[in-house]
PDBQT receptor file of N, H, CA, C and O in Angstrom, charges set to zero:
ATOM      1  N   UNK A   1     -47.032  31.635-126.129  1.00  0.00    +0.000 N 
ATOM      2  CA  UNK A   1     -45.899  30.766-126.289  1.00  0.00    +0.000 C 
ATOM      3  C   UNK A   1     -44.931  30.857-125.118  1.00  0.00    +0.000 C 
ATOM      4  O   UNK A   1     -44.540  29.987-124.341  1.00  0.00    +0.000 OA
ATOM      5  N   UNK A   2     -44.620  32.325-125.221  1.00  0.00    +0.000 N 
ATOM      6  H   UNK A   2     -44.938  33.032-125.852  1.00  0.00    +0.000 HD
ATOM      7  CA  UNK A   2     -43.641  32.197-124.130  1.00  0.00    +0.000 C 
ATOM      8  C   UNK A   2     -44.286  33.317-122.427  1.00  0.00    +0.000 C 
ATOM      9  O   UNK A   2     -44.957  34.349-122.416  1.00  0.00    +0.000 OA
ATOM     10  N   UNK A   3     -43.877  32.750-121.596  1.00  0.00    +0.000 N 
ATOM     11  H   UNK A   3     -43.332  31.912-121.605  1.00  0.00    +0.000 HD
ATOM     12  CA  UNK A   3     -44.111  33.268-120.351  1.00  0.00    +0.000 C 
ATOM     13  C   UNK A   3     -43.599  34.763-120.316  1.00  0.00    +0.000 C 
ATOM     14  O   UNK A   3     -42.883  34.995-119.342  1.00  0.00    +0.000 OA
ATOM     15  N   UNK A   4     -43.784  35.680-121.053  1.00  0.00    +0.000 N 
ATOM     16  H   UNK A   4     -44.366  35.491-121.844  1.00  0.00    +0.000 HD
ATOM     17  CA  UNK A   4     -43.222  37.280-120.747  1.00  0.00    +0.000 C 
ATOM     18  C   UNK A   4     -43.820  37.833-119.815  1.00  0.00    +0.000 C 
ATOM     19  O   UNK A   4     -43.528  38.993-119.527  1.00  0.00    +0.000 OA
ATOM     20  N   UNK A   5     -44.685  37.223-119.198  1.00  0.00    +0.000 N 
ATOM     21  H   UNK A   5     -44.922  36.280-119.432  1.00  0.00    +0.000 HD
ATOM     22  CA  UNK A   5     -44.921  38.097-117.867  1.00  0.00    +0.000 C 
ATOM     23  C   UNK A   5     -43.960  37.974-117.048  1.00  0.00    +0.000 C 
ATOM     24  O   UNK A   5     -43.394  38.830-116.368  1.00  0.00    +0.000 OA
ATOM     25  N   UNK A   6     -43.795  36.881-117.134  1.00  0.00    +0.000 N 
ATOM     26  H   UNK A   6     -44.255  36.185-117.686  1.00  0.00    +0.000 HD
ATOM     27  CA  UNK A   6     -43.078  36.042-115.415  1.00  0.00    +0.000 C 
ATOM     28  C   UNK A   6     -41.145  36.826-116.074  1.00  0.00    +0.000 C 
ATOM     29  O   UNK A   6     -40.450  37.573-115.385  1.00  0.00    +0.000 OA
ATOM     30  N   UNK A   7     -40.798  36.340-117.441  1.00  0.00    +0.000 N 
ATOM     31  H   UNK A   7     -41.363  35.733-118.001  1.00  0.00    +0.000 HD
ATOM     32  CA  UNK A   7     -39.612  37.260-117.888  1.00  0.00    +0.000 C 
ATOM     33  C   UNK A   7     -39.363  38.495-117.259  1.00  0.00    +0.000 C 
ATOM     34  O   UNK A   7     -38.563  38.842-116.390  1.00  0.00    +0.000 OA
ATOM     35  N   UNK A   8     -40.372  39.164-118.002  1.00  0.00    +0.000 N 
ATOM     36  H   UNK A   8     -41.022  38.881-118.708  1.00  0.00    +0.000 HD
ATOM     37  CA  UNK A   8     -41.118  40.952-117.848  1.00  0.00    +0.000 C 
ATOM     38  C   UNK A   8     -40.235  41.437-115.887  1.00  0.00    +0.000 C 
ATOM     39  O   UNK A   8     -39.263  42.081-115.493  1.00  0.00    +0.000 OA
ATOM     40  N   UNK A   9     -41.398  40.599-115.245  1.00  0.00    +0.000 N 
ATOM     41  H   UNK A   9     -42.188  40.076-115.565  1.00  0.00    +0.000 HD
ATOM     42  CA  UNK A   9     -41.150  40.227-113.710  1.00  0.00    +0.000 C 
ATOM     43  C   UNK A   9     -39.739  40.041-113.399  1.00  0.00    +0.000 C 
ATOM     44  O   UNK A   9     -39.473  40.600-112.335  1.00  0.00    +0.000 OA
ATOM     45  N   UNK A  10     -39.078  39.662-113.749  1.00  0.00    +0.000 N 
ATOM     46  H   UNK A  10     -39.294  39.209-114.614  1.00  0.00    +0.000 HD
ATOM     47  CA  UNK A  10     -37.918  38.858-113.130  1.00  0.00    +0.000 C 
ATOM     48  C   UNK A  10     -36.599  39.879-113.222  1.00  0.00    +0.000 C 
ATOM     49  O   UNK A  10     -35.685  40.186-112.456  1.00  0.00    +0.000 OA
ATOM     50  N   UNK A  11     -36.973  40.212-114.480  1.00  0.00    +0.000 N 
ATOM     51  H   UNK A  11     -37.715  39.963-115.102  1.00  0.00    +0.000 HD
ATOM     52  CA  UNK A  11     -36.106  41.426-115.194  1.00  0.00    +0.000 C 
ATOM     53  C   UNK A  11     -35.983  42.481-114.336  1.00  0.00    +0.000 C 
ATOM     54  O   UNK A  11     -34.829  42.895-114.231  1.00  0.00    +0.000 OA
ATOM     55  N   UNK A  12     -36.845  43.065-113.667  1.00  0.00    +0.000 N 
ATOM     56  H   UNK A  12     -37.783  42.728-113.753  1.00  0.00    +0.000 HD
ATOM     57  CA  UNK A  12     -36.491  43.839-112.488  1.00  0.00    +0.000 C 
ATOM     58  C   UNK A  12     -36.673  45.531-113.058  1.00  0.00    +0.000 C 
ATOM     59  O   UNK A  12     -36.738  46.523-112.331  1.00  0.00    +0.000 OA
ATOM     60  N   UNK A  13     -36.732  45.497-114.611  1.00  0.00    +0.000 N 
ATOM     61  H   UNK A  13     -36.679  44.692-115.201  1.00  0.00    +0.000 HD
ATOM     62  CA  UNK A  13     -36.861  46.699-115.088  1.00  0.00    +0.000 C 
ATOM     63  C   UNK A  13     -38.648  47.213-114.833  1.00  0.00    +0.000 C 
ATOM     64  O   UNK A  13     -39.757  46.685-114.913  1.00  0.00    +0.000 OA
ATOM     65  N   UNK A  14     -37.925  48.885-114.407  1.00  0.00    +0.000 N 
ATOM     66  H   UNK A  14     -37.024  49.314-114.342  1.00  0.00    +0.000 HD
ATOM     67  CA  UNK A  14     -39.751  49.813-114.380  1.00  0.00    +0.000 C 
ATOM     68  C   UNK A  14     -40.769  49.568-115.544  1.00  0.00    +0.000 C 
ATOM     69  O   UNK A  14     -40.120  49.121-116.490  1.00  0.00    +0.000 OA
ATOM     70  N   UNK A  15     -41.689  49.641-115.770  1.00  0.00    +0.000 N 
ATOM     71  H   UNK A  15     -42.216  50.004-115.002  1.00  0.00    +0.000 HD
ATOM     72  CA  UNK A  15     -42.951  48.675-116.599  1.00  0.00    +0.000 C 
ATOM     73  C   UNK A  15     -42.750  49.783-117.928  1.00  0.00    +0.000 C 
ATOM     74  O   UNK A  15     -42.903  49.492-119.114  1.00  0.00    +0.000 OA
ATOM     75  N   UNK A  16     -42.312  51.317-117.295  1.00  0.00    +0.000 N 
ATOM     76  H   UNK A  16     -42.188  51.554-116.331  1.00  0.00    +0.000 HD
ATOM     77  CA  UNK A  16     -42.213  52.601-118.275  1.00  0.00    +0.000 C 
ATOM     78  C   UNK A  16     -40.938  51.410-119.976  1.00  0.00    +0.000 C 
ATOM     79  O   UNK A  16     -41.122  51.119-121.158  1.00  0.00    +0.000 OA
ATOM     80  N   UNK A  17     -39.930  51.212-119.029  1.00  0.00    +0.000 N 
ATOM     81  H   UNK A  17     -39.781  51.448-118.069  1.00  0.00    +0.000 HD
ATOM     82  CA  UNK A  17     -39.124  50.925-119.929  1.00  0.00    +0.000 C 
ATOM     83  C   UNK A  17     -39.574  49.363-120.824  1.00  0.00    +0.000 C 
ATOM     84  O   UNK A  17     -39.424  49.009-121.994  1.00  0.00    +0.000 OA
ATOM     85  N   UNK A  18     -40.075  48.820-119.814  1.00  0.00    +0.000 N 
ATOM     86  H   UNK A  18     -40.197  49.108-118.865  1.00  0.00    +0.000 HD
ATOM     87  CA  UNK A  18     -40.611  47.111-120.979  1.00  0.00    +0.000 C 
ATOM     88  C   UNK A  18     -41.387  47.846-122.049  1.00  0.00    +0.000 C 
ATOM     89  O   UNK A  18     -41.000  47.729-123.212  1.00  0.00    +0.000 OA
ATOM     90  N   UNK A  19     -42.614  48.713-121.730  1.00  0.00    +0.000 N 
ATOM     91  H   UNK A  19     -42.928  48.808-120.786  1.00  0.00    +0.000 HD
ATOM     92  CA  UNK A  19     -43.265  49.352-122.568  1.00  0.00    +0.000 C 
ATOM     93  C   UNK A  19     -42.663  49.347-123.786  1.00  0.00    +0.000 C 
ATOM     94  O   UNK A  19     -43.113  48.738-124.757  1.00  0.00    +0.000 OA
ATOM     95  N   UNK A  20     -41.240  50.275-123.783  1.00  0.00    +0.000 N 
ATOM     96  H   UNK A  20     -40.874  50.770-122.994  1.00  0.00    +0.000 HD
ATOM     97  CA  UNK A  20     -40.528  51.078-124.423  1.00  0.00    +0.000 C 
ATOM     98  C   UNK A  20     -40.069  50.019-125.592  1.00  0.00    +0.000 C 
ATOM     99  O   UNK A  20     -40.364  50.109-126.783  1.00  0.00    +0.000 OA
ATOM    100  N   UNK A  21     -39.212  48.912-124.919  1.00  0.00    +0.000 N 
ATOM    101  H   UNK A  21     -38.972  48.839-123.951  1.00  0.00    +0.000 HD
ATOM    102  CA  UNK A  21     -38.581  47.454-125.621  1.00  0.00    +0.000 C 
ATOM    103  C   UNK A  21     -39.849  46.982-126.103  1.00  0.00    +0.000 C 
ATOM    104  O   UNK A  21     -39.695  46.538-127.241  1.00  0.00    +0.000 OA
ATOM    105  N   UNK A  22     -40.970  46.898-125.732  1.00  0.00    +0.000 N 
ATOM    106  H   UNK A  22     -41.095  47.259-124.808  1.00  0.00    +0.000 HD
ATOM    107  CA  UNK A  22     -41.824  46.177-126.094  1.00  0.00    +0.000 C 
ATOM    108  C   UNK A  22     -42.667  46.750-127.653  1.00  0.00    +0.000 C 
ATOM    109  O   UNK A  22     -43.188  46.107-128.564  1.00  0.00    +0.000 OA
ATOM    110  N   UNK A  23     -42.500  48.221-127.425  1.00  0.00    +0.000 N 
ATOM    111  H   UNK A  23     -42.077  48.743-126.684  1.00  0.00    +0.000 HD
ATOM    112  CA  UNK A  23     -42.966  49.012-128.569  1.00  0.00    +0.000 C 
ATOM    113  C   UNK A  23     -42.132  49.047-129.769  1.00  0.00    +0.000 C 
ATOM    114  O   UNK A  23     -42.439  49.484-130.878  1.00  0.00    +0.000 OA
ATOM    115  N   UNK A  24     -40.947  48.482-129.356  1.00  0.00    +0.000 N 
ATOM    116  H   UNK A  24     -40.698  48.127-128.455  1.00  0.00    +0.000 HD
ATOM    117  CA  UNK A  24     -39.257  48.566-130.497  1.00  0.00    +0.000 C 
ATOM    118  C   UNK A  24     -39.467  47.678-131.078  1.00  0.00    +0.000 C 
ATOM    119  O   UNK A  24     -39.361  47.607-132.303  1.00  0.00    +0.000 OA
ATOM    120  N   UNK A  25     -39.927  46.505-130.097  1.00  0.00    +0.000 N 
ATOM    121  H   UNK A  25     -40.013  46.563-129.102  1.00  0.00    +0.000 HD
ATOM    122  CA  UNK A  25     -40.140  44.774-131.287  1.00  0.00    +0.000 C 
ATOM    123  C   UNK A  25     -40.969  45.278-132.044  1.00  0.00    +0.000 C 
ATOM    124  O   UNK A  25     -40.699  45.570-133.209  1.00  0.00    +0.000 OA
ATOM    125  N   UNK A  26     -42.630  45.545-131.255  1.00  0.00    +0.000 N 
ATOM    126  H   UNK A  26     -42.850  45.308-130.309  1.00  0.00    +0.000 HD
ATOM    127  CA  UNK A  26     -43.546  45.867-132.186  1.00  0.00    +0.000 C 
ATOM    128  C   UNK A  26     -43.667  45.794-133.517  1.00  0.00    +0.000 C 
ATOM    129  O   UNK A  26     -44.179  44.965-134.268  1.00  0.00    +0.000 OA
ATOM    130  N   UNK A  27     -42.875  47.225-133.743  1.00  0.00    +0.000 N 
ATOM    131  H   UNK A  27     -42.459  47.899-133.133  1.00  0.00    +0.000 HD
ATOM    132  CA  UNK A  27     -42.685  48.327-134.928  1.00  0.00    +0.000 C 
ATOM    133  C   UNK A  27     -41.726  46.613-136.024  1.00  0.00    +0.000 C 
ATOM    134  O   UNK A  27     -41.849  46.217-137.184  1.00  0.00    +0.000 OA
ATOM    135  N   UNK A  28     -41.274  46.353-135.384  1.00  0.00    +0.000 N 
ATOM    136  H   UNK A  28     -41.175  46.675-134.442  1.00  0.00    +0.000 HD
ATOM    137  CA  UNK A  28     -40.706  45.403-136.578  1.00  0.00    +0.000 C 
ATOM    138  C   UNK A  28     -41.243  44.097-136.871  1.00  0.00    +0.000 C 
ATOM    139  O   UNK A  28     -41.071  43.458-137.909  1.00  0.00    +0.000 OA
ATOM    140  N   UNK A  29     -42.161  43.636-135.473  1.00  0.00    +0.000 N 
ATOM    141  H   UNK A  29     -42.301  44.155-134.629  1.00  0.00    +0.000 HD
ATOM    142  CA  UNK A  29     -42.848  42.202-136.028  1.00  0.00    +0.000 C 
ATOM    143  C   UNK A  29     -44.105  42.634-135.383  1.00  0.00    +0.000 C 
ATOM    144  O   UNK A  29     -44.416  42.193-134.276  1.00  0.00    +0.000 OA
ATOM    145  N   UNK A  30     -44.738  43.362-135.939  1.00  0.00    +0.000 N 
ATOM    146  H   UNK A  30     -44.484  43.720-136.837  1.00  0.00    +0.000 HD
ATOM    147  CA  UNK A  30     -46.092  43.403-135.378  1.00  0.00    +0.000 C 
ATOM    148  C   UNK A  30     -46.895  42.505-135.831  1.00  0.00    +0.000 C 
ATOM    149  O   UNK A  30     -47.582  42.108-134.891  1.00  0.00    +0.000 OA
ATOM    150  N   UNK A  31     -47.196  41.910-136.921  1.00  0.00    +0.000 N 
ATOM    151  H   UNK A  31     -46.638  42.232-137.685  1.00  0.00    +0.000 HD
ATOM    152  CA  UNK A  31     -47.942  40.849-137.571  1.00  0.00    +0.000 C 
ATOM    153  C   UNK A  31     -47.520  39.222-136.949  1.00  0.00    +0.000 C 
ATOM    154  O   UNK A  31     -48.200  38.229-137.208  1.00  0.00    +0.000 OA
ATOM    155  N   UNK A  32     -46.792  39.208-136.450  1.00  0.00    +0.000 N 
ATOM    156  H   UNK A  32     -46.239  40.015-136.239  1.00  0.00    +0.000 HD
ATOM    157  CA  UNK A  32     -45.509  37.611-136.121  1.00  0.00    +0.000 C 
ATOM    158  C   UNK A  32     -45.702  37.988-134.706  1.00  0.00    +0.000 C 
ATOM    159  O   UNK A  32     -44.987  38.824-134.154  1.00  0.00    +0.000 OA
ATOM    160  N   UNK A  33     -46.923  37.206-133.971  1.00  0.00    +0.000 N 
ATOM    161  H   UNK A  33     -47.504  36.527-134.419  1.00  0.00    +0.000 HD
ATOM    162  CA  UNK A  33     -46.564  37.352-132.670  1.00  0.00    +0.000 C 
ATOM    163  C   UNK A  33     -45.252  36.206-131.796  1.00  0.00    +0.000 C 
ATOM    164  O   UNK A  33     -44.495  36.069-130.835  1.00  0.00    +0.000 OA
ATOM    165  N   UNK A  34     -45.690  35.731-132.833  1.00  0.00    +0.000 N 
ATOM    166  H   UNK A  34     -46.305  35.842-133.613  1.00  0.00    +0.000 HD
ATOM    167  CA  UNK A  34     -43.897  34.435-132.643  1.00  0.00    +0.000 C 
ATOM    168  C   UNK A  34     -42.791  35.030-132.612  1.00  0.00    +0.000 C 
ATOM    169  O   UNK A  34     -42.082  34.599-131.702  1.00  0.00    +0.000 OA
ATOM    170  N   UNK A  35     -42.295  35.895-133.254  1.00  0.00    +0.000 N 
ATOM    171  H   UNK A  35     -42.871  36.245-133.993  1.00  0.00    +0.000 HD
ATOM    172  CA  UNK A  35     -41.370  36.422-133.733  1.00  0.00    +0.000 C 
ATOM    173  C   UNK A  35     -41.170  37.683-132.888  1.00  0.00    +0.000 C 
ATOM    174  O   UNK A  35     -40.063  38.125-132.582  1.00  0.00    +0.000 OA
ATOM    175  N   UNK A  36     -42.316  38.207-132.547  1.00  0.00    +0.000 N 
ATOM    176  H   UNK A  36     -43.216  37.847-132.795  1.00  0.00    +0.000 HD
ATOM    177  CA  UNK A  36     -42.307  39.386-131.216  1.00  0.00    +0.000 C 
ATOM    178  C   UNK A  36     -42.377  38.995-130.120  1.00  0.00    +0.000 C 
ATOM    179  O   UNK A  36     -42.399  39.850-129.234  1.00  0.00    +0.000 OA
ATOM    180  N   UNK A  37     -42.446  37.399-129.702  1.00  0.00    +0.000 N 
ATOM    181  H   UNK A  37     -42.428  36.705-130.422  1.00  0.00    +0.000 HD
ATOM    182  CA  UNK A  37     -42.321  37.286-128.628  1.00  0.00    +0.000 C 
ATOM    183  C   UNK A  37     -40.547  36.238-128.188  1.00  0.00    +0.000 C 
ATOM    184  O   UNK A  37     -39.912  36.213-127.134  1.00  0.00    +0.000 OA
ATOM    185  N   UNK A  38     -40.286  35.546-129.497  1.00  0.00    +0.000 N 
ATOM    186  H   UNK A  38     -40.802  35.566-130.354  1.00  0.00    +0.000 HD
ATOM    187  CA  UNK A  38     -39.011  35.886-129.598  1.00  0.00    +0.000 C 
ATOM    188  C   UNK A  38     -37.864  36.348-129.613  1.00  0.00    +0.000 C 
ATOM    189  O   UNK A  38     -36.814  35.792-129.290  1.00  0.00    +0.000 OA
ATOM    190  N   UNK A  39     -38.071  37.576-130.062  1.00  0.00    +0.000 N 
ATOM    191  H   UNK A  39     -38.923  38.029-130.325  1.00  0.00    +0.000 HD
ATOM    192  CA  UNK A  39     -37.272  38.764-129.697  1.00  0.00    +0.000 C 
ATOM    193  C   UNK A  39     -37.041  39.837-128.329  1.00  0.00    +0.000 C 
ATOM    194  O   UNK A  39     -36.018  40.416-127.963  1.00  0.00    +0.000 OA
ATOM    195  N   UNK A  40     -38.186  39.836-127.854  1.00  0.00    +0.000 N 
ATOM    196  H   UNK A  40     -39.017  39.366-128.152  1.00  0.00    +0.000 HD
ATOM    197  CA  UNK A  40     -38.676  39.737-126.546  1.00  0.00    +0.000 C 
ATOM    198  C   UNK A  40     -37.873  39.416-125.510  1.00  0.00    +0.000 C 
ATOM    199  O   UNK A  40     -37.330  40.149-124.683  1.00  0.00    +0.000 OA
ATOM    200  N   UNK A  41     -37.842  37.560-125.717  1.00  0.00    +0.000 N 
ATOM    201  H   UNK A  41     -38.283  36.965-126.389  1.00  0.00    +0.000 HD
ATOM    202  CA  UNK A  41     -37.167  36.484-125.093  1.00  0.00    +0.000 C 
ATOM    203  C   UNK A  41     -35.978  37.076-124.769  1.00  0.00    +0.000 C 
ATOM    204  O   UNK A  41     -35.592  37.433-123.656  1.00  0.00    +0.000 OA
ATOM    205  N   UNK A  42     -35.141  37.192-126.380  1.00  0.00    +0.000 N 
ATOM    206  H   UNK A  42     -35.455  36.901-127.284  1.00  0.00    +0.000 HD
ATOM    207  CA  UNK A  42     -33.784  37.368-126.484  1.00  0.00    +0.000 C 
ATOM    208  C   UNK A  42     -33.223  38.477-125.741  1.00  0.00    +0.000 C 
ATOM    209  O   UNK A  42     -32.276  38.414-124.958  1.00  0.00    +0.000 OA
ATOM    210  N   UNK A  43     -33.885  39.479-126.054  1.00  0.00    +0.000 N 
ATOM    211  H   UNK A  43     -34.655  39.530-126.691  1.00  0.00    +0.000 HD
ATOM    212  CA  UNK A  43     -33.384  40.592-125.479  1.00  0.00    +0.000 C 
ATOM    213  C   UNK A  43     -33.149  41.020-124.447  1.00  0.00    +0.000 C 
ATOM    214  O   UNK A  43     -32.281  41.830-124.124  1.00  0.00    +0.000 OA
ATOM    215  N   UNK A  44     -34.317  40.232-123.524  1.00  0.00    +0.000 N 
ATOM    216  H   UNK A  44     -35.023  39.574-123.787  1.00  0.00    +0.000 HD
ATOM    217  CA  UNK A  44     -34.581  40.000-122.125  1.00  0.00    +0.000 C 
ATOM    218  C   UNK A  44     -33.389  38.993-121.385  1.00  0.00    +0.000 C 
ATOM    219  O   UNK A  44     -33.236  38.981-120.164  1.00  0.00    +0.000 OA
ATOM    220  N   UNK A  45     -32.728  38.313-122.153  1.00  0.00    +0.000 N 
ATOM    221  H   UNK A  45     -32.852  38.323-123.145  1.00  0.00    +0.000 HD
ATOM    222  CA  UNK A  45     -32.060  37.269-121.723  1.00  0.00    +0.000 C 
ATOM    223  C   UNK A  45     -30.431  38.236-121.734  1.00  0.00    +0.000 C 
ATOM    224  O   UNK A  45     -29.599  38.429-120.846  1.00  0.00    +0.000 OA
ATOM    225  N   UNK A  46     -30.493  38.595-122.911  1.00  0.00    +0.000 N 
ATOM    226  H   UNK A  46     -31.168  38.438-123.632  1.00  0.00    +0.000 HD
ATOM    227  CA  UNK A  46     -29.332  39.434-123.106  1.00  0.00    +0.000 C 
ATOM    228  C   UNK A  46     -28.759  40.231-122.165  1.00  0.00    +0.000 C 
ATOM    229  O   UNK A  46     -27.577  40.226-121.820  1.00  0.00    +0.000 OA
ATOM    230  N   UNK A  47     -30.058  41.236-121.576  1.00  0.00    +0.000 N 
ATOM    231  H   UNK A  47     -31.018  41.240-121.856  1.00  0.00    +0.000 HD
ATOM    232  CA  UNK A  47     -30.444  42.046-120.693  1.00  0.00    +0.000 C 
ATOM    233  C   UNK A  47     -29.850  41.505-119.168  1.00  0.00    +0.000 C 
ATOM    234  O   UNK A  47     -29.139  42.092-118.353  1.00  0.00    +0.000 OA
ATOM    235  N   UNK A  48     -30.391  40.271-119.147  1.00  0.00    +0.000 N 
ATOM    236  H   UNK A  48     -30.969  39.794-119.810  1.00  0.00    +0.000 HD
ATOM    237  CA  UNK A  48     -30.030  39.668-117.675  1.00  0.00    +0.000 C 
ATOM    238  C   UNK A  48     -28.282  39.171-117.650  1.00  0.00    +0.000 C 
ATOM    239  O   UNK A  48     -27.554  39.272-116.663  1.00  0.00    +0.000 OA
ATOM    240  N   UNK A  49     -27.851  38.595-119.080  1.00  0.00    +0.000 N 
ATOM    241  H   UNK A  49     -28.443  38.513-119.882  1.00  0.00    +0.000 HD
ATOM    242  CA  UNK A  49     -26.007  38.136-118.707  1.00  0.00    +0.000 C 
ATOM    243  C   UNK A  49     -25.378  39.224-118.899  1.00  0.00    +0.000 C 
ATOM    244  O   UNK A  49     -24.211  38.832-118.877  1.00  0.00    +0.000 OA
ATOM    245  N   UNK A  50     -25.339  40.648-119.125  1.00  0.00    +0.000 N 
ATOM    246  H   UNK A  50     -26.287  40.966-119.143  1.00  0.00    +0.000 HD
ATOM    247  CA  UNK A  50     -24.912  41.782-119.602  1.00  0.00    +0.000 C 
ATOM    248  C   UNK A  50     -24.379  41.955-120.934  1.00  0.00    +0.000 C 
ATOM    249  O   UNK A  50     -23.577  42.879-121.065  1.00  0.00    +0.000 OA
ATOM    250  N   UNK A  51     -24.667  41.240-121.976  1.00  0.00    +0.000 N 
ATOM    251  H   UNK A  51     -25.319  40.489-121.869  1.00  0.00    +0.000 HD
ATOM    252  CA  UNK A  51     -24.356  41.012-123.182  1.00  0.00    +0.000 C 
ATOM    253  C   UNK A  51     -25.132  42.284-123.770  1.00  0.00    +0.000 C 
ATOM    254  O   UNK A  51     -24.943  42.443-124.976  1.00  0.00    +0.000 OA
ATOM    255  N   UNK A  52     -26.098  43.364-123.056  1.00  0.00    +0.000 N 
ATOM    256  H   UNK A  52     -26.252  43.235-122.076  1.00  0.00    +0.000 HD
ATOM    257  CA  UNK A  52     -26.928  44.261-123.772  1.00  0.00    +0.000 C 
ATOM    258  C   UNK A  52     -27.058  45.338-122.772  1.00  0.00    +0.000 C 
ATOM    259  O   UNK A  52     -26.861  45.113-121.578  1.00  0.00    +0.000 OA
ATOM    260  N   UNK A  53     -27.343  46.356-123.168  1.00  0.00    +0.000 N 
ATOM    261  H   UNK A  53     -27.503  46.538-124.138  1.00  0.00    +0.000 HD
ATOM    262  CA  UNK A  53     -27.995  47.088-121.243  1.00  0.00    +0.000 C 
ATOM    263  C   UNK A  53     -29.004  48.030-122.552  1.00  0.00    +0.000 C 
ATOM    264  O   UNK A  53     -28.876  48.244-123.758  1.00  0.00    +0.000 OA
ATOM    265  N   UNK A  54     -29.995  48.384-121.495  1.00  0.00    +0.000 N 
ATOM    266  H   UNK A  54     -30.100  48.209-120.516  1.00  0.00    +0.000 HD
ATOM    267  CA  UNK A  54     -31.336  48.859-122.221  1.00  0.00    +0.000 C 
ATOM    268  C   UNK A  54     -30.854  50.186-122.798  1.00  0.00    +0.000 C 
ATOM    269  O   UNK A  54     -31.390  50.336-123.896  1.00  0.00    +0.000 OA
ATOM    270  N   UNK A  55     -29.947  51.345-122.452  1.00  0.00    +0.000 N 
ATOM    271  H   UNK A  55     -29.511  51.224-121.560  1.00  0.00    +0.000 HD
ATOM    272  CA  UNK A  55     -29.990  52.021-123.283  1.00  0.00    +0.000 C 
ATOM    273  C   UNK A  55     -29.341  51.844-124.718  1.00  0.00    +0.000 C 
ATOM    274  O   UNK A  55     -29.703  52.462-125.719  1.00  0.00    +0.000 OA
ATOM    275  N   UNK A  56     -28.219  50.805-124.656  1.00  0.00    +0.000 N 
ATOM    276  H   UNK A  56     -27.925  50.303-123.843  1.00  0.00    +0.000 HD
ATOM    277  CA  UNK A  56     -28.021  50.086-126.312  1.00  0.00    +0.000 C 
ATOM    278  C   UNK A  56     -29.157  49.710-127.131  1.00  0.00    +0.000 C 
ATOM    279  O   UNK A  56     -29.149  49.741-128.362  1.00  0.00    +0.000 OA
ATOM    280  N   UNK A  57     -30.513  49.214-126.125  1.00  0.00    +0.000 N 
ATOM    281  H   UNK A  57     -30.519  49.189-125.126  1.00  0.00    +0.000 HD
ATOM    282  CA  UNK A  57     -31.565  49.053-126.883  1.00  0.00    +0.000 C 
ATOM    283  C   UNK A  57     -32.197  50.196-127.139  1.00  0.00    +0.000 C 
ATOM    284  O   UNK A  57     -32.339  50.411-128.342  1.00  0.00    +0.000 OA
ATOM    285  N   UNK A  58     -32.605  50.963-126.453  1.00  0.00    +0.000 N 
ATOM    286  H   UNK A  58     -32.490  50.789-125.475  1.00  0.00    +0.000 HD
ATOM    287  CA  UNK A  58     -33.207  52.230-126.733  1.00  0.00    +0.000 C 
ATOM    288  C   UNK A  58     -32.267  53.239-127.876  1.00  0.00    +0.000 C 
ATOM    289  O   UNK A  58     -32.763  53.813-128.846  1.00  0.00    +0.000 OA
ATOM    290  N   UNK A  59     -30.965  53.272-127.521  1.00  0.00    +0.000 N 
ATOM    291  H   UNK A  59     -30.562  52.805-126.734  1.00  0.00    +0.000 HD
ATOM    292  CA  UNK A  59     -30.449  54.316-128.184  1.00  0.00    +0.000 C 
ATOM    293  C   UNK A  59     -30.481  53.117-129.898  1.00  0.00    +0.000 C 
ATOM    294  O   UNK A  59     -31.263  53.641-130.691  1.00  0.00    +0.000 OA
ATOM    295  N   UNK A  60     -30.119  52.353-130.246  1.00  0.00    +0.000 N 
ATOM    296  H   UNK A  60     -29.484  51.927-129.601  1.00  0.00    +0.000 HD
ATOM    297  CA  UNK A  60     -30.057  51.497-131.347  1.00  0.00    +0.000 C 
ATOM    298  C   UNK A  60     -31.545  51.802-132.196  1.00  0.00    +0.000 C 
ATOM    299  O   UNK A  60     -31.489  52.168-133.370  1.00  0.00    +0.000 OA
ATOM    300  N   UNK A  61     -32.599  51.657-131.642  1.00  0.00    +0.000 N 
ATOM    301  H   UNK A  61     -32.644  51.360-130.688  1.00  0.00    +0.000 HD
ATOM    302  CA  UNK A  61     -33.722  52.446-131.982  1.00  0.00    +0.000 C 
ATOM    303  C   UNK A  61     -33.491  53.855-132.542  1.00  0.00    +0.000 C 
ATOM    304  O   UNK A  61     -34.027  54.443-133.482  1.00  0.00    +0.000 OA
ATOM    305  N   UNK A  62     -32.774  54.126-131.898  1.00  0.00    +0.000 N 
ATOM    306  H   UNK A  62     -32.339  53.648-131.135  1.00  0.00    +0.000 HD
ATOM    307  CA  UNK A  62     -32.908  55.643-132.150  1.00  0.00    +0.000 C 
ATOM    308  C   UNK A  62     -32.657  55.835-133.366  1.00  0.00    +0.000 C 
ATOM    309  O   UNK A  62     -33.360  56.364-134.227  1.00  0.00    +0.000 OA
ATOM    310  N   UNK A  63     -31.270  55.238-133.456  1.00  0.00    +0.000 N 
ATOM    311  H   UNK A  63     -30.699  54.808-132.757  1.00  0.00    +0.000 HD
ATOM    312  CA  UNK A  63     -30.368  55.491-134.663  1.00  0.00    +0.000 C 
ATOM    313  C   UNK A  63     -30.899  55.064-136.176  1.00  0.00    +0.000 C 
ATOM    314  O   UNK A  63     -30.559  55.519-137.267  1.00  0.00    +0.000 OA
ATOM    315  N   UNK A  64     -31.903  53.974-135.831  1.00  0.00    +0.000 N 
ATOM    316  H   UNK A  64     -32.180  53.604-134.945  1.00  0.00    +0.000 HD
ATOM    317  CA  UNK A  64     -32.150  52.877-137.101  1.00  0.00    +0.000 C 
ATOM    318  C   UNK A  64     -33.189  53.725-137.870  1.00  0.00    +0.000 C 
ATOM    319  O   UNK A  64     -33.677  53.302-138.918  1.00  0.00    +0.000 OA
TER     320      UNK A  64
């Protein structure tokens, strides 16, 4: 559906950490690849206007 490579790419983040975001959607839409690649999207987008920075994503994981 959606282009997450070229996202993935653009994002500028080490492949260690997409892994990381990528394993967080997972765990919650693993069955819904729509929905994991949605979230994906978002986060990635978030990521780029500073509305998010990856350790809010990582540490938010943590906590949940």
């Amino acid at each position: 559906m959606f282009d997450l490579a070229r996202l993935e790419q653009d994002s500028g983040l080490p492949p260690a950490i997409i892994k990381q975001i990528e394993q967080i959607v997972k765990e919650d839409f693993n069955d819904d690849q729509m929905l994991f690649e949605l979230h994906i999207v978002r986060i990635f987008q978030a990521l780029k206007e500073g509305r998010l920075t990856v350790n809010e994503v990582l540490r938010e994981h943590e906590t949940a």
